[in-house]
RODO-2510 file (C-alpha; in nm, 4 decimals, decimal comma):
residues 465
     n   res          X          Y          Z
     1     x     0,0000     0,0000     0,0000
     2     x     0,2065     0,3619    -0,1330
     3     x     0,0833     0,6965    -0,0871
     4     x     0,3813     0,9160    -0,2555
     5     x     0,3582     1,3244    -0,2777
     6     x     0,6228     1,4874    -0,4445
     7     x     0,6157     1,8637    -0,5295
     8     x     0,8692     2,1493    -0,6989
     9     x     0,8136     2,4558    -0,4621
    10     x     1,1411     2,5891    -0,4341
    11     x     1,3201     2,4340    -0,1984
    12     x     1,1506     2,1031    -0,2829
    13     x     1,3066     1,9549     0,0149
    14     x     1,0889     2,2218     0,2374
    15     x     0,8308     1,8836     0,2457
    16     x     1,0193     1,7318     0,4982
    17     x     0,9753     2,0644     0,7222
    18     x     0,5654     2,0342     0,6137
    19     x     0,5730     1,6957     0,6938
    20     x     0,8003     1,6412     0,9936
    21     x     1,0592     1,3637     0,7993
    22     x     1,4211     1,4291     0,7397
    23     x     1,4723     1,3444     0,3815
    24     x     1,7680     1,1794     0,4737
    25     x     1,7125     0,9038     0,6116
    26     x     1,4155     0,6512     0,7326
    27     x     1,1269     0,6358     0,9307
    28     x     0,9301     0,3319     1,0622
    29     x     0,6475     0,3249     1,3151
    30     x     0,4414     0,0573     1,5017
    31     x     0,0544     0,0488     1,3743
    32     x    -0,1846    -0,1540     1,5196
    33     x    -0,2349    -0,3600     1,1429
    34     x     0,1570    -0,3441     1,0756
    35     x     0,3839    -0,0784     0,9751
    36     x     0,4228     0,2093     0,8308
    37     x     0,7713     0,3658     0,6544
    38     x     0,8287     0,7264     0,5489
    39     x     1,1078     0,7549     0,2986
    40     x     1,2276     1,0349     0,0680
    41     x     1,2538     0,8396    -0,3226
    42     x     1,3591     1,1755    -0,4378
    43     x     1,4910     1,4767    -0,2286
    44     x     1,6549     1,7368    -0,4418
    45     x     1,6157     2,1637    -0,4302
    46     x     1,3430     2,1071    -0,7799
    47     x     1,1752     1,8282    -0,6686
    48     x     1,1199     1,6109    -0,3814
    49     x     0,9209     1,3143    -0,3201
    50     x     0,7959     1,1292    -0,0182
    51     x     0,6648     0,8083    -0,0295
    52     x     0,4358     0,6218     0,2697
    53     x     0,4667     0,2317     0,2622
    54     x     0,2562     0,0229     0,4556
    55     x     0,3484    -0,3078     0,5475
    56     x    -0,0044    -0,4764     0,6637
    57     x     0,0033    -0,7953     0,8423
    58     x    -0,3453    -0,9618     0,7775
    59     x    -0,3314    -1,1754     1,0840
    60     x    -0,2831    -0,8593     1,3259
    61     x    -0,6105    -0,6957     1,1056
    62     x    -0,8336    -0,9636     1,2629
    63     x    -0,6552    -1,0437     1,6001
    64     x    -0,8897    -0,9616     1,8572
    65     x    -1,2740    -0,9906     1,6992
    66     x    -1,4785    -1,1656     1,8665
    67     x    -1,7729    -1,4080     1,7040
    68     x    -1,6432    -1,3499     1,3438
    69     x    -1,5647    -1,7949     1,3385
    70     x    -1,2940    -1,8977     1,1255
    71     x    -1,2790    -1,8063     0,7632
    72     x    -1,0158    -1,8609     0,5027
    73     x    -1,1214    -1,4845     0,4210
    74     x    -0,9900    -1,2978     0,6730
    75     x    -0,6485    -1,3726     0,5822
    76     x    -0,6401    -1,4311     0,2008
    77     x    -0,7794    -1,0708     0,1163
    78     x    -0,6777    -0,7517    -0,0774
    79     x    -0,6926    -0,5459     0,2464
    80     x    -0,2920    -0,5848     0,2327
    81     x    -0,1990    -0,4290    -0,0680
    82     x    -0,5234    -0,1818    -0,1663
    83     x    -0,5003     0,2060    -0,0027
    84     x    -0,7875     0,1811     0,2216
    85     x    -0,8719     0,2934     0,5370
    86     x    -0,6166     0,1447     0,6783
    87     x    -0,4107     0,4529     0,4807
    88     x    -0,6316     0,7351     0,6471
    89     x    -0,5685     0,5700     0,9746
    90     x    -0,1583     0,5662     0,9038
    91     x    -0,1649     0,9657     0,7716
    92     x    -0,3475     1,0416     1,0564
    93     x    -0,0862     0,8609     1,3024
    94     x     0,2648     0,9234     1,1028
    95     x     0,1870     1,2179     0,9545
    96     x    -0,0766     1,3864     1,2362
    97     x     0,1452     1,6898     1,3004
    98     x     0,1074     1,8487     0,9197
    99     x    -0,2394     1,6954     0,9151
   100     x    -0,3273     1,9508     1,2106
   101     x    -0,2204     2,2411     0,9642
   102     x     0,1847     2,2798     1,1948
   103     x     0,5070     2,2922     1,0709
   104     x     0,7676     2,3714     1,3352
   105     x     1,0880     2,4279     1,1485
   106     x     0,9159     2,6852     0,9169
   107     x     0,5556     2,8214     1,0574
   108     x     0,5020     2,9993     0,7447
   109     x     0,5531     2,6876     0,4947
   110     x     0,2128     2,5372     0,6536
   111     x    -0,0349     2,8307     0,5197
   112     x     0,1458     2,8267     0,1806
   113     x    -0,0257     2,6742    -0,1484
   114     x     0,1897     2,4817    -0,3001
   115     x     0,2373     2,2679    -0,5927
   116     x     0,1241     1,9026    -0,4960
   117     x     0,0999     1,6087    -0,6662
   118     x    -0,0312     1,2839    -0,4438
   119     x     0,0292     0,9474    -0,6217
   120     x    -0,1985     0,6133    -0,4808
   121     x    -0,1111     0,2973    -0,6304
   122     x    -0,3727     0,0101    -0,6341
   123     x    -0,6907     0,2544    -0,5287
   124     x    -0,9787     0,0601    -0,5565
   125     x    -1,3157     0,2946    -0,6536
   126     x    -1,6131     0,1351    -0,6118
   127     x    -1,8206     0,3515    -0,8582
   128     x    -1,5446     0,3737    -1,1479
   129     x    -1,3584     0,6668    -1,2571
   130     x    -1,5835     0,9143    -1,2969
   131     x    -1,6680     0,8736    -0,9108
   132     x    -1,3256     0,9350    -0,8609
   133     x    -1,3495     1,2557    -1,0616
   134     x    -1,6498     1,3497    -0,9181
   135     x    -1,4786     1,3200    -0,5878
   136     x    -1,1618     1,4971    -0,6569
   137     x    -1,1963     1,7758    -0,9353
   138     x    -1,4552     1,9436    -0,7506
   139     x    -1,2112     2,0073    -0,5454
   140     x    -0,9919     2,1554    -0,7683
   141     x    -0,7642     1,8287    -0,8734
   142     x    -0,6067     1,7370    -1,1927
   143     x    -0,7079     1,3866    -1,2089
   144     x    -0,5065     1,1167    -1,3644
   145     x    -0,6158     0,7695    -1,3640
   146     x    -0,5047     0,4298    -1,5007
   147     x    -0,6159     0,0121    -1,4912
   148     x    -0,4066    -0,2350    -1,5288
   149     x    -0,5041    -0,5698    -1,6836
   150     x    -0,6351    -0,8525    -1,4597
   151     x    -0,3072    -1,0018    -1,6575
   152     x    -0,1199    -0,9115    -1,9137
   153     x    -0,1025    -1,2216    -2,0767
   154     x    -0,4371    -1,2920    -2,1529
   155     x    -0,6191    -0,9305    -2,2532
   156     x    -0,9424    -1,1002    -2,3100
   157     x    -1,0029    -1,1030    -1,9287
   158     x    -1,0229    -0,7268    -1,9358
   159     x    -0,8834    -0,4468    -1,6861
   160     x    -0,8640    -0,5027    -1,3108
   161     x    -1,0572    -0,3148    -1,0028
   162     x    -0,7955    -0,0968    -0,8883
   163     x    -0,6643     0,2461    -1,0340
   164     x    -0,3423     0,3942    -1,0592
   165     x    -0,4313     0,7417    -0,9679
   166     x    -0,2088     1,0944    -0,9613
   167     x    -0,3885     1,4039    -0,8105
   168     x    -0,2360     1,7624    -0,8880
   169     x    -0,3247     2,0528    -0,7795
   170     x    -0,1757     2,3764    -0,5962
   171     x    -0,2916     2,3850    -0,2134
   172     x    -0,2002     2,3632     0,1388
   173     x    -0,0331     2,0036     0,2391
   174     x    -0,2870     1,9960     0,5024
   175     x    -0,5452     2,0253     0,3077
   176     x    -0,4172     1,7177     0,0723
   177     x    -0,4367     1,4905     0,3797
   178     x    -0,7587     1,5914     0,4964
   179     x    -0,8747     1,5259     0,1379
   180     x    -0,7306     1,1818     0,0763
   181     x    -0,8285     1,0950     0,4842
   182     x    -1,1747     1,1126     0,3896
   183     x    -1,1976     1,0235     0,0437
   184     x    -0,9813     0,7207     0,0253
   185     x    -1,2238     0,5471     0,2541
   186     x    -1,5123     0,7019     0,0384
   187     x    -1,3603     0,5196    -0,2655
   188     x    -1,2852     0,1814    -0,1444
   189     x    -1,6319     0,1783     0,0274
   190     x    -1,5511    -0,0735     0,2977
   191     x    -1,3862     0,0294     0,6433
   192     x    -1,1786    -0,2182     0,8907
   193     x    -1,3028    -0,1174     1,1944
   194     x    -1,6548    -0,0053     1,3676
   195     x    -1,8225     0,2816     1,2615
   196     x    -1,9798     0,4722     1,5561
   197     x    -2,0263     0,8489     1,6293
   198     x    -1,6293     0,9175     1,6784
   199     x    -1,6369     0,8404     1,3060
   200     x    -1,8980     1,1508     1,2613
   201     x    -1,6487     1,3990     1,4432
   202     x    -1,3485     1,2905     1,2471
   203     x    -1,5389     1,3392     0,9269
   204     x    -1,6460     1,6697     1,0479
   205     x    -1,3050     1,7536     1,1864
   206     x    -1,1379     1,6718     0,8633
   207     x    -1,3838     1,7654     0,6107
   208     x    -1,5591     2,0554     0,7882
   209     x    -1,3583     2,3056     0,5632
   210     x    -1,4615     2,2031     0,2179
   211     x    -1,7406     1,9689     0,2422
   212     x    -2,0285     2,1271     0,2796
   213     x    -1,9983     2,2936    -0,0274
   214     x    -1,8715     1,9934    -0,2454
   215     x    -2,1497     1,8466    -0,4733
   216     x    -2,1232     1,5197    -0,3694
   217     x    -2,1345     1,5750    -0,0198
   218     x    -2,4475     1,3064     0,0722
   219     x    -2,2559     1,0579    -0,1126
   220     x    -1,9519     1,1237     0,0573
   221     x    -2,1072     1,1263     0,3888
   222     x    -2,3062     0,8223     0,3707
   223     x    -2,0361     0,5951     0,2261
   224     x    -1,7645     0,7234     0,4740
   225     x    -2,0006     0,5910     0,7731
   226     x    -2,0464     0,2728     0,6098
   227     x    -2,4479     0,3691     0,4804
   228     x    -2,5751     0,4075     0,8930
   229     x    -2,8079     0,6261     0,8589
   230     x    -2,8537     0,7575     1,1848
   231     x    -2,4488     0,8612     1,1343
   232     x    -2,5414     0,9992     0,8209
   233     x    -2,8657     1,1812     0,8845
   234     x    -2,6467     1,2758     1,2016
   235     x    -2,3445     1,4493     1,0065
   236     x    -2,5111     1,6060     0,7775
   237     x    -2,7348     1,7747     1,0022
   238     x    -2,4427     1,9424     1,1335
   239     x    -2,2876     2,0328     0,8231
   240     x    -2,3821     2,4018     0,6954
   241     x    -2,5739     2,4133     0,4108
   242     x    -2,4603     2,5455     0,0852
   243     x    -2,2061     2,7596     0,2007
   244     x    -1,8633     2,6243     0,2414
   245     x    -1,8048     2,4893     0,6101
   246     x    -1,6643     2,7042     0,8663
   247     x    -1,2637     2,6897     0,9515
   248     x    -1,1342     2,7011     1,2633
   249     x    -1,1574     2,9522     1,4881
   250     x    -0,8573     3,0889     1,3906
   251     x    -0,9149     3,0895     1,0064
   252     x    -1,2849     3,2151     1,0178
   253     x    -1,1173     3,5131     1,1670
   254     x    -0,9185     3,5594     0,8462
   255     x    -1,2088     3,4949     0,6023
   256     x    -1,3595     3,8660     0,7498
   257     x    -0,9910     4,0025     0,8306
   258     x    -0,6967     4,0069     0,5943
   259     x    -0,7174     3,6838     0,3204
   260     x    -0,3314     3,7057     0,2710
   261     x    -0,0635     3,7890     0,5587
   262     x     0,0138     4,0293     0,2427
   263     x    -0,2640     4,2205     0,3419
   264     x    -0,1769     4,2567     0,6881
   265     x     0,0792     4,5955     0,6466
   266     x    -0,2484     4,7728     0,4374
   267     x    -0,4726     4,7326     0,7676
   268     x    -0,7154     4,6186     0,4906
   269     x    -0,9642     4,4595     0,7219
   270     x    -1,0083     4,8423     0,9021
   271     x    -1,0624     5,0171     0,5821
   272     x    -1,3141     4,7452     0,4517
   273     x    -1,5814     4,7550     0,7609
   274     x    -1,4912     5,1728     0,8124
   275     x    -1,6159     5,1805     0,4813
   276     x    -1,9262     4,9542     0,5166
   277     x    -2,0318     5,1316     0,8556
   278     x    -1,9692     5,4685     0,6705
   279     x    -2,2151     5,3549     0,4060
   280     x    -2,4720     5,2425     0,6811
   281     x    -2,4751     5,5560     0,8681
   282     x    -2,5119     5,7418     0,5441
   283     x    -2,8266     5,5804     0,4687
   284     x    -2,9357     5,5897     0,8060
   285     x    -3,0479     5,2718     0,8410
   286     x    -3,1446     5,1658     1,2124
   287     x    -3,2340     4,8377     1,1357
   288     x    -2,9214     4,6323     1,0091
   289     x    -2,8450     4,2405     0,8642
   290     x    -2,4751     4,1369     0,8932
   291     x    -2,5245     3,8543     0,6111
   292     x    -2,1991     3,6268     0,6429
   293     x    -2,1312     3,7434     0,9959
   294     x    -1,8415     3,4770     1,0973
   295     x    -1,6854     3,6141     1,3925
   296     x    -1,8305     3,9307     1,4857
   297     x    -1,5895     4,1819     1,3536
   298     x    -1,8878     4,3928     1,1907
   299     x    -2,0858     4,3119     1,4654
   300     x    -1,8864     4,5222     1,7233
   301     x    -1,8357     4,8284     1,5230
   302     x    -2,1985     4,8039     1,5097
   303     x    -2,2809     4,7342     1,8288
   304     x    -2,0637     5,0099     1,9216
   305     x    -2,2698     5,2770     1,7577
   306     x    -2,5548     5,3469     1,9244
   307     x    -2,7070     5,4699     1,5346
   308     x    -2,8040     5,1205     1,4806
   309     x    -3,0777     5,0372     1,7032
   310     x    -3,0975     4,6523     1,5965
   311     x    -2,8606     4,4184     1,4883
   312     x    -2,8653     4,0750     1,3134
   313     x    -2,5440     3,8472     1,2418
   314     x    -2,6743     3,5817     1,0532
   315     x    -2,4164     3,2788     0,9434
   316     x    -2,4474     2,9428     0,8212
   317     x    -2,1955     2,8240     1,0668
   318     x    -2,2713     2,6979     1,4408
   319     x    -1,9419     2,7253     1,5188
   320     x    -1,8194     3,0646     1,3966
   321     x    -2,1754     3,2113     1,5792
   322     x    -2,0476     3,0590     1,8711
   323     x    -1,7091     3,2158     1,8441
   324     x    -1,9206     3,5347     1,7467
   325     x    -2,1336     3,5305     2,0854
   326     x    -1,7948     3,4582     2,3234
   327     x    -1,6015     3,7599     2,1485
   328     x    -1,9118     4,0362     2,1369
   329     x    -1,9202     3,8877     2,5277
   330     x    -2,3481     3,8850     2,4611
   331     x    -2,3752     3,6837     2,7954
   332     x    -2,2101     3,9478     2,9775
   333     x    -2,3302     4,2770     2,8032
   334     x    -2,5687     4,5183     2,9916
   335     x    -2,9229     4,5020     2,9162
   336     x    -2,9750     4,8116     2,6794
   337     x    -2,6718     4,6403     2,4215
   338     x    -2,7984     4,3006     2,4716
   339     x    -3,1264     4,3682     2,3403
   340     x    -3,0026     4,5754     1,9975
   341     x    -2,8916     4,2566     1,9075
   342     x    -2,9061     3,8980     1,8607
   343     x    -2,7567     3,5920     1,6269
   344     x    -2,9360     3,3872     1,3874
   345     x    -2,8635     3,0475     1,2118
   346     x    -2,9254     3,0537     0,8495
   347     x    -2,7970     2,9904     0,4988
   348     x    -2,8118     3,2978     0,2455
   349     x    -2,9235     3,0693     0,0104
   350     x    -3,2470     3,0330     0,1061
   351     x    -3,5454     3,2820     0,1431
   352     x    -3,5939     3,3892     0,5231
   353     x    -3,8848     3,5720     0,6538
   354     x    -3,7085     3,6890     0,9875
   355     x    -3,4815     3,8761     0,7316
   356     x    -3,7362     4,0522     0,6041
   357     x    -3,8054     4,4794     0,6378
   358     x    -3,4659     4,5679     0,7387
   359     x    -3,3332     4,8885     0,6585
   360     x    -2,9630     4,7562     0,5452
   361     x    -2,8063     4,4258     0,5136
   362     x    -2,3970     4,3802     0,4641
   363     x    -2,2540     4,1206     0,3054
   364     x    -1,8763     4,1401     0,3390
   365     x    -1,5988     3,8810     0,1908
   366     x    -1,8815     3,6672     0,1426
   367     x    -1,9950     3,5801    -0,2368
   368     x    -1,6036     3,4772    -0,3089
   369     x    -1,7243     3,2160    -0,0822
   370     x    -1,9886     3,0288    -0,2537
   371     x    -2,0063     2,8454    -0,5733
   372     x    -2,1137     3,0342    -0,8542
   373     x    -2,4296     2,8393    -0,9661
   374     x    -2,5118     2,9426    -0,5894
   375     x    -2,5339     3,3596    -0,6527
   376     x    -2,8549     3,3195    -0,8339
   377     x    -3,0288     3,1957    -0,5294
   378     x    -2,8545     3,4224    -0,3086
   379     x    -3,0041     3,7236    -0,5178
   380     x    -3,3095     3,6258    -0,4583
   381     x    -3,3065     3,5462    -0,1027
   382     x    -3,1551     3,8831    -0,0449
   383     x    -3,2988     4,0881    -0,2986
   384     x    -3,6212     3,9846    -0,3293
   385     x    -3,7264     3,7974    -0,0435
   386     x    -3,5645     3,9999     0,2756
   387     x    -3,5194     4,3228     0,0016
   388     x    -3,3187     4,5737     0,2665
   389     x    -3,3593     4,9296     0,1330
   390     x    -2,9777     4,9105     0,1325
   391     x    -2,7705     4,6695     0,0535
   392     x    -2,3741     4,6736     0,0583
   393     x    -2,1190     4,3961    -0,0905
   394     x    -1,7062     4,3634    -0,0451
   395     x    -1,5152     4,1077    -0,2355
   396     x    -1,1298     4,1000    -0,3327
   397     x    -1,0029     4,2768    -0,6742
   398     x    -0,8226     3,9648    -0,8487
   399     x    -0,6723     4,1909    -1,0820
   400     x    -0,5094     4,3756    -0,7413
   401     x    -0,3769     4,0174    -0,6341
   402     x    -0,0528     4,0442    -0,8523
   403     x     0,0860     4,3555    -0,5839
   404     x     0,0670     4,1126    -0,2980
   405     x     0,4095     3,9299    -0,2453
   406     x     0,4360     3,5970    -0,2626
   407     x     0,1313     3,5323    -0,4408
   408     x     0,1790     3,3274    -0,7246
   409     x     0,0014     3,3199    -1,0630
   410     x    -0,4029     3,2228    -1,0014
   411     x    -0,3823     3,2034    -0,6746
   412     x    -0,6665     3,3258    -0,4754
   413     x    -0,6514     3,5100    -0,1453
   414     x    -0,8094     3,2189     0,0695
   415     x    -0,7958     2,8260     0,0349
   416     x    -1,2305     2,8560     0,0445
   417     x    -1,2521     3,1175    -0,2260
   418     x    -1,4629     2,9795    -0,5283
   419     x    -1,3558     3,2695    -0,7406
   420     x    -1,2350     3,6563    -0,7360
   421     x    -1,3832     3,9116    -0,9732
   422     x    -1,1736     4,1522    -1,1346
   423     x    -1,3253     4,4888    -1,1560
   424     x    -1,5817     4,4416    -1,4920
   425     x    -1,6773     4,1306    -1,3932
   426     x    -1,8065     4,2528    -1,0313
   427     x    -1,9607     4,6123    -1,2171
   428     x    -2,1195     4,3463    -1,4874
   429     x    -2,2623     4,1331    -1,1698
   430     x    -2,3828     4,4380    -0,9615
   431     x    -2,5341     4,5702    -1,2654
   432     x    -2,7136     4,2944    -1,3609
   433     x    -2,8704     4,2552    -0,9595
   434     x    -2,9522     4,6040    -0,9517
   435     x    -3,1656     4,6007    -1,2956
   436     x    -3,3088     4,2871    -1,2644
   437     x    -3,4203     4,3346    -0,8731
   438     x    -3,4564     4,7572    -0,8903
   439     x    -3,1733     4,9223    -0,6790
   440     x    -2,9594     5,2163    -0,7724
   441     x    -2,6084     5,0995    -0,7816
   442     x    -2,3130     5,2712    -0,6983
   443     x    -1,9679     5,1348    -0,6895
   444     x    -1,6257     5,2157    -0,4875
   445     x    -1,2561     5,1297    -0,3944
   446     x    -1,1510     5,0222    -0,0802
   447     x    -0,7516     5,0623    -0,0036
   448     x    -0,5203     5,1652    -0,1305
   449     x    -0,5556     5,1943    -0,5608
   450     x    -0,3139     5,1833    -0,8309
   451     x    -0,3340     5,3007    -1,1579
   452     x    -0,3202     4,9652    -1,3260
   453     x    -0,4935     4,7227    -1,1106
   454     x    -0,7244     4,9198    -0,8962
   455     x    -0,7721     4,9151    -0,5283
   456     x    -0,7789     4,5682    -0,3156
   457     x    -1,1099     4,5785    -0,2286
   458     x    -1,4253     4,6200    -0,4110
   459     x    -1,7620     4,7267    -0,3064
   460     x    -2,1321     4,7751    -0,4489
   461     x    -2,4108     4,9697    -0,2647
   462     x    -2,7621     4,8766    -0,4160
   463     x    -3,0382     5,1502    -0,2550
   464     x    -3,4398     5,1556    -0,3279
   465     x    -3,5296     5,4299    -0,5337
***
């Protein structure tokens, strides 16, 4: 069973900083079904590869189960040589420290996209290859998969079961492991060991970043806990809907603050909500809908203001409205703050009567976030259905994206971005809401602009004639 990764960031050999393996020499660990090696095939400044070999004793798989009898099956299986869960179980314990998103020898190396390329031999996919693509391009993978014959001496008999299978893409290592921990099990269909409700929190722990939003989310949730429903009906209960799943606490801060430590020196966060509480008090709206709340940071400069009489954070995360209600302090405020505002569960996506008659709604670093197909039901939740008199909208300039250092060419500001407009494409958008739903539209810079590529930030204000 090989998982290999190999990239060419420059060093290559930074992987065995991301990973926590000196490329020159060795590693072997104790598993409960065997052992695992780490070793480098490859480890050059251009391009480095490291390779994960388990060595799976069949015996030690069924040693302990009680009341399964003796069957010649247990032993004389492909549970040795196919990735399986049995690999998700082996990143998890030899490579747990980049799997949890740390790098000690070089901090800064973990939050960096890189160029990956993950190689599984013998990956069985129950479903075929275009399960496998529906799995993996979706998440922005370069899919390359091959069968070998059953034997290559008699072609009649056709290909065999397993693939050959090479995923590319540019991201963060962490997020590569997260990926192949859940959807290596998701492929092969068939786990080793009992499926219970700790499987429900690792599948939300691992996949609570991306898979909410990915299309095939149902599938992948009811074939990871082995078709219980309960688990399933479970998990994806607590999985947002439509939106992309809440980071951790630490990242959900960054999808309102700066999307690039690039962004830090410009304050850009500041300028972005002064500029969306300067356009509220202009209106004079009382009555105000943070839409995409996360955290809170809008929150407290509204909160602050004693203008804005009531206040509603609305997110499609439980767990960044949790963070939200700890930072704003709301179980400690005094009664004349507490009541100007409150918190609400919800997706954007869907029409909402309690966010209806409002005099403003904001939506900030939000629509980057969702999957295109998606807008044209958040228009009409927003614009029709709640219809605030005003309505403003941030989202990054792509075209200002080439200023930032180390960004590299189509790289977006944050891992959950879907897309970033450059400057017609956002006026074409905001035109097209406006016309079609009947707000005035007027459109501004926020940060600092240059002459080429226009300022950092972007925002629309729709108003009711």
């Amino acid at each position: 069973m090989l998982l290999t990764i190999s990239t060419t960031y420059a060093p290559a050999t930074d992987l065995g900083f991301l990973l926590h393996k000196n490329p020159a020499r060795m590693h072997s660990f104790d598993l409960s079904f065997g052992k695992a090696h780490v070793f480098y095939p490859r480890a050059e400044s251009s391009h480095c590869t490291a390779a994960l070999l388990l060595d799976v004793d069949p015996v030690q798989l069924v040693r302990g189960k009680h009341g399964v009898g003796f069957t010649l099956d247990q032993y004389v299986n492909d549970r040795p040589y196919v990735a399986s869960s049995l690999m998700s179980v082996a990143i998890s314990q030899v490579f747990g420290t980049a799997l949890s998103g740390r790098c000690k020898g070089k901090p800064e190396l973990a939050e960096l996209r890189i160029p990956l390329v993950a190689r599984l031999a013998a990956l069985p996919c129950r479903g075929g290859e275009a399960l496998l693509r529906q799995l993996f391009e979706p998440l922005g993978y370069s899919v390359t998969a091959t069968r070998e014959p059953l034997d290559p001496r008699f072609p009649e008999w056709g290909e065999g079961p397993y693939y050959t299978v090479e995923l590319a893409a540019t991201l963060r290592l962490r997020d590569l492991l997260d990926h192949l921990y859940v959807l290596v099990p998701v492929l092969d269909d068939d786990k080793h060991y009992y499926i219970g409700e700790a499987e429900v929190e690792k599948l939300l722990k691992h996949g609570e970043a991306w898979l909410a939003g990915h299309p095939q989310r149902e599938a992948i949730v009811r074939r990871y806990l082995g078709y219980r429903s309960a688990l399933t009906r479970q998990a994806l209960a607590r999985l947002p809907q439509d939106e992309a799943a809440a980071p951790d606490e630490d990242e959900i801060e960054d999808k309102t603050a700066a999307e690039l430590p690039a962004e830090k020196p410009l304050r850009l966060n500041d300028q972005r909500l002064d500029a969306v509480v300067g356009e509220l008090k202009a209106c004079g709206a009382g009555r105000v809908l943070d839409l995409g709340c996360s955290t809170g940071n809008l929150l407290r400069r509204l909160l602050d203001d004693g203008q804005f009489t009531e206040i509603v954070g609305v997110d499609v995360s439980h767990q960044a409205l949790d963070v939200a209600a700890r930072r704003l302090h709301l179980d400690r405020l005094p009664p004349t703050k507490a009541n100007r505002i409150k918190l609400l569960h919800g997706s954007l996506t869907y029409r909402d009567r309690r966010l209806a008659g409002y005099d403003a709604a904001a939506i900030v670093e939000v629509i980057e976030h969702l999957d295109p197909p998606r807008l044209a039901a958040l228009e009409r939740a927003v614009f029709e259905a709640a219809r605030p008199k005003t309505v403003v909208v941030t989202t990054p300039n792509r075209e200002y994206n080439t200023l930032f250092a180390g960004m590299q060419p189509g790289q977006l500001r944050h891992r959950d971005h879907r897309f970033e407009w450059t400057r017609d494409e956002f006026r074409n958008w905001a035109t097209r809401v406006a016309e079609r739903f009947g707000y005035q539209l007027r459109l501004a810079p926020i940060g600092p602009e240059d002459a080429t590529h226009g300022a950092p930030t972007q925002m629309a204000v729709f108003q009711l004639g």
